[in-house]
N, C-alpha and C positions, 0 to 999 in steps of 0.2 A: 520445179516444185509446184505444186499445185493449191489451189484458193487455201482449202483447208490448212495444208500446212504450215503454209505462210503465216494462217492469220493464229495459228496455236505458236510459229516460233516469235511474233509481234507479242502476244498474252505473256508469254514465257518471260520474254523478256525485258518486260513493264518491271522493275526494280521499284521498291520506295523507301523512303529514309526510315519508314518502320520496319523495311526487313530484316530480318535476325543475322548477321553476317559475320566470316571471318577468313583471314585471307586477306591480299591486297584487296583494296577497292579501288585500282586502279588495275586490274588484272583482266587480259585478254580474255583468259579461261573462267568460265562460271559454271559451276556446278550446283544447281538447285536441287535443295532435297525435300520430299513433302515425305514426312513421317510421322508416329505413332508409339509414344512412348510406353508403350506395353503392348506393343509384339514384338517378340522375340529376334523378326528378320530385321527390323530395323533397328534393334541396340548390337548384332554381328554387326550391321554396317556401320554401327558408330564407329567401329575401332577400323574399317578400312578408310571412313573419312577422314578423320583424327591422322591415319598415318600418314595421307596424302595431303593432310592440312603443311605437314612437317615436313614432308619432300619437297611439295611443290609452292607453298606456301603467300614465295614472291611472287610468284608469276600466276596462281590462281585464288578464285575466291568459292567458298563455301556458302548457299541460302539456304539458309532451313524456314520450310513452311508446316505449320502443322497440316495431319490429315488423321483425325484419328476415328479408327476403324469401332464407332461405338456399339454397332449390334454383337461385335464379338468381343470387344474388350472394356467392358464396362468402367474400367478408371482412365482411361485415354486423357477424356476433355477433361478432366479436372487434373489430372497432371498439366496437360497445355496452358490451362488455366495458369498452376502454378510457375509454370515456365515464364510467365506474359508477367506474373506479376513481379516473379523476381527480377525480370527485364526492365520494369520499370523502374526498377532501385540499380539498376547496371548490373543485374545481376545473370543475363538470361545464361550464358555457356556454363556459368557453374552448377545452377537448378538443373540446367539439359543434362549436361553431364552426373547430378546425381540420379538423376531421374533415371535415365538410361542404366545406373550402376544398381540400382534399386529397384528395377521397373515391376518385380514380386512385391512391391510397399508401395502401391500410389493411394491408399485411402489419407482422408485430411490429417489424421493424427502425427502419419509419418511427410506428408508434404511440411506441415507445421516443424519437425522436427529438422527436415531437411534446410527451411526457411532461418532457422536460427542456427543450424550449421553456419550459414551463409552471411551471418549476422546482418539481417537483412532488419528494417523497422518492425516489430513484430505483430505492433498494432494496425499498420496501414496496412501488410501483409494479411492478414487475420478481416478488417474490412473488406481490402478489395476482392478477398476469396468468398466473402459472405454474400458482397454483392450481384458478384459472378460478374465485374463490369470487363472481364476482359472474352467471354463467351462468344461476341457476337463477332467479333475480328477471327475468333477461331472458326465460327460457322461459314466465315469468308473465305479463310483459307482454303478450307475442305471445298468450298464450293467452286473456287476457282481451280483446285485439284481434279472436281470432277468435271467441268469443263473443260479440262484436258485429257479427257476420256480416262481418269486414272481410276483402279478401283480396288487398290490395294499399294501395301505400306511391306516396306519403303518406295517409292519411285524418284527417280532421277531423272536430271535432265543435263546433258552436258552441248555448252552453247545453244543451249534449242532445243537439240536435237535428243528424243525418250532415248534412252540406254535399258536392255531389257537386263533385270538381274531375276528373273526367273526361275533360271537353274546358278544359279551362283552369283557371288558377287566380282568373280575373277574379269567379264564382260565389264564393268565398270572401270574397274584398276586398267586393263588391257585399254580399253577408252580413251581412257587419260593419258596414259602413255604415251600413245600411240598421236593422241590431238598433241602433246607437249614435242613429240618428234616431231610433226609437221612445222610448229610455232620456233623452230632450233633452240629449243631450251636447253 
């Protein structure tokens, strides 16, 4: 393996207690995801991680990092946004999850709506969105996405190592499998 790789599979796998997780945290397998909640290719892949959250569950963990693609998808970081703050109130998988189910609705009126789906505080919700105090963790995200040479949504990373889904997400799923065969799952 060489300097480079090394020091992207080191980056990779710097974990922190604010990362978005689900899955054992005690699991071998880590599949980091940097996504974009309005492109289209990363709410397909919501439903191949979700399935694999359910197969493989015990034995792997799911990160999601944001990365959201703004010159082409203009409500991105204000979804991320909502995502962070609904995280704040325990709520991030449910926000993701609408968000991804909705991703045609990321202006504030429908995040607000989605927010009280969630019965989530609606005042602290409604400030912390006004303040934007969760933006700059998102401009981290993205930025440690592009120092992994990423430049597009969704990308993965399984134990480390990029997994290309380019032409498909079938190359991920085959991934996983195939790392859980090795691990005799």
């Amino acid at each position: 393996m060489d300097s480079i790789s090394l020091q992207i599979k080191r980056s990779i796998n710097k974990f922190s207690q604010t990362d978005h997780s689900i899955g054992s945290p005690t699991a071998d397998i880590i599949l980091l995801e940097y996504g974009d909640y309005e492109c289209p290719g990363a709410a397909s892949a919501e439903l191949l991680t979700k399935h694999l959250i359910d197969v493989f569950g015990d034995e792997m963990r799911l990160i999601y990092r944001h990365f959201p693609l703004t010159e082409i998808h203009p409500h991105a970081e204000l979804a991320a946004e909502a995502a962070e703050a609904a995280g704040a109130q325990g709520h991030f998988w449910g926000m993701h999850d609408l968000l991804f189910t909705h991703q045609e609705h990321l202006k504030m009126a429908s995040l607000m709506n989605y927010a009280e789906q969630l019965e989530l505080d609606m005042i602290r919700f409604a400030a912390e969105m006004k303040e934007r105090i969760y933006l700059q963790r998102i401009k981290e995200e993205r930025q440690s996405g592009e120092a992994l040479n990423i430049r597009t949504s969704p990308s993965f990373f399984l134990n480390g190592t990029p997994i290309d889904v380019t032409f498909g997400l079938e190359n991920l799923e085959n991934s996983v499998i195939a790392l859980m065969q090795q691990s005799d799952w």
